[in-house]
C-alpha positions, 0 to 999 in steps of 0.5 A: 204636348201635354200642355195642348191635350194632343197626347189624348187624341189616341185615346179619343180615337180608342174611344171612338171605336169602342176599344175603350170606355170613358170608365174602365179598369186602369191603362197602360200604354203599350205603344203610342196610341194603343192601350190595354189593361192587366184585365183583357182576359177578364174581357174588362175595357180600359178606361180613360179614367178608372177607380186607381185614377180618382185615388191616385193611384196610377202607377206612378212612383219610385218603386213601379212593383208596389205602384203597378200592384196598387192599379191592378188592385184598384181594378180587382175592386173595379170589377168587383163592384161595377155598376152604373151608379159606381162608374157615375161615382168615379166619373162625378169624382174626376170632375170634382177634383178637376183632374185628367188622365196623363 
């Protein structure tokens, strides 16, 4: 599924109904298809990318406390410094390395 891009078609409908942003603050999958971020309460929209994703820091390693702990803090700096010139930054960085979000 991952291969075909089928995996993202929740997203694109979260997306779609403005649940999420293009950028955002790190998601997590709460079940298939529906996404939050640990800054809900800050009223902060997810992203499909975020600042965690372009420093690969996206909650995946042996020990998912330090992993989880990384995401949030990148989306602490997210919020911190939003701008428009800083969620170009993020989303010209995603383009240039020619990574997705899994």
């Amino acid at each position: 599924m991952r291969h075909s891009g089928i995996n993202k078609l929740p997203l694109l409908l979260n997306l779609l109904r403005g649940e999420i942003s293009i950028v955002g603050s790190h998601l997590f999958m709460a079940a298939p298809g529906k996404a939050f971020s640990p800054l809900d309460l800050h009223e902060v929209k997810p992203g499909i990318i975020s600042w965690a994703h372009v420093n690969d820091d996206h909650g995946e390693s042996a020990d998912a406390a330090k992993s989880i702990y990384r995401c949030i803090k990148c989306d602490l700096y997210y919020v911190e410094h939003y701008s428009l010139s800083f969620d170009m930054a993020i989303l010209f960085r995603t383009i240039l390395s020619g990574s997705t979000y899994s």
